[in-house]
N, C-alpha and C positions, 0 to 999 in steps of 0.2 A: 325414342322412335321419331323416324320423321316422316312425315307428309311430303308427297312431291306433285306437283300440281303441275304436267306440261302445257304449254302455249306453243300449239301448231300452227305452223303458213301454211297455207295451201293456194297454190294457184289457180284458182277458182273453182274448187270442188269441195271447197269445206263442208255445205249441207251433205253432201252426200257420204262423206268420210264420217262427220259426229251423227250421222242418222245410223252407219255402221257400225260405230261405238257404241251408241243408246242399244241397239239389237244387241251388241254383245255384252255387255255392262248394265243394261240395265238402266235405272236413271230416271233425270228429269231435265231436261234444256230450262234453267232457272233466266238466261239473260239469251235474246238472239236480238242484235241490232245488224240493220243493212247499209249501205252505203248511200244509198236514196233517203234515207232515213237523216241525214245530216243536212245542220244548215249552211247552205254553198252547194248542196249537191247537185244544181242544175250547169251547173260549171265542170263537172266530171263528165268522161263518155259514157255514154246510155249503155254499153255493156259492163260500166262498172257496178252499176245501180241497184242493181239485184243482189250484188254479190255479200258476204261477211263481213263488218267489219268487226264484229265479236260475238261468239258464241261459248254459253258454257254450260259443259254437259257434269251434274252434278250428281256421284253413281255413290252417294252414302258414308257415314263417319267423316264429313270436310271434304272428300277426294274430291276434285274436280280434272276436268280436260275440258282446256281452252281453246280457241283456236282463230284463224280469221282466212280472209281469202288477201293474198296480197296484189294489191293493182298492178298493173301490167305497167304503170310508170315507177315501180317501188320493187319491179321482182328481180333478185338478185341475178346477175350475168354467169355469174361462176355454178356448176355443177357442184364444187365441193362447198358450196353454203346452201346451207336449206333454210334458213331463216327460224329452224326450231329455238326455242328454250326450255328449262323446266326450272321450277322454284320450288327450294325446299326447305321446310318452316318446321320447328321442332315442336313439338306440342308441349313442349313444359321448360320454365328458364332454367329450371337445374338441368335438365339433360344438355342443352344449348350449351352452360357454363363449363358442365365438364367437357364436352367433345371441343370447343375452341380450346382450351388449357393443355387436353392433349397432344 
């Protein structure tokens, strides 16, 4: 079995997108860091300050949803990238060992 743990971009609506997940899932926000929150941040623009630069909503058995708000100097130009990922971690090295061999 595996766990898949996605990391969301969001362009600057992440509270509001993992406060939708907490409502639907359930949960607990275990990590929120903001962008103001880093050392150097007085060097970013005052609209970045508020925003995510990690949040993780953690909805039971390991499962998490990650996510962040991506800066307006970092957000992708192309419509076909959304900047998602998701990471998927096997819960036990035998299961691991047989699905790579397959």
């Amino acid at each position: 079995m595996l766990d898949i743990n996605p990391y969301l971009h969001f362009p600057g609506n992440a509270w509001e997108a993992m406060s939708f997940y907490r409502y639907v899932f359930g949960g607990e926000f275990t990590t929120v860091g903001r962008y103001g929150d880093l050392p150097g941040a007085e060097k970013m623009p005052p609209g970045e300050l508020d925003k995510l630069i990690h949040i993780c909503l953690t909805i039971g058995n390991g499962h998490t949803i990650m996510a962040t708000d991506m800066p307006t100097t970092t957000r992708p130009r192309s419509r076909r990238t959304n900047g998602s990922s998701a990471r998927t971690w096997p819960r036990t090295r035998r299961w691991a060992g047989r699905t790579l061999r397959s």
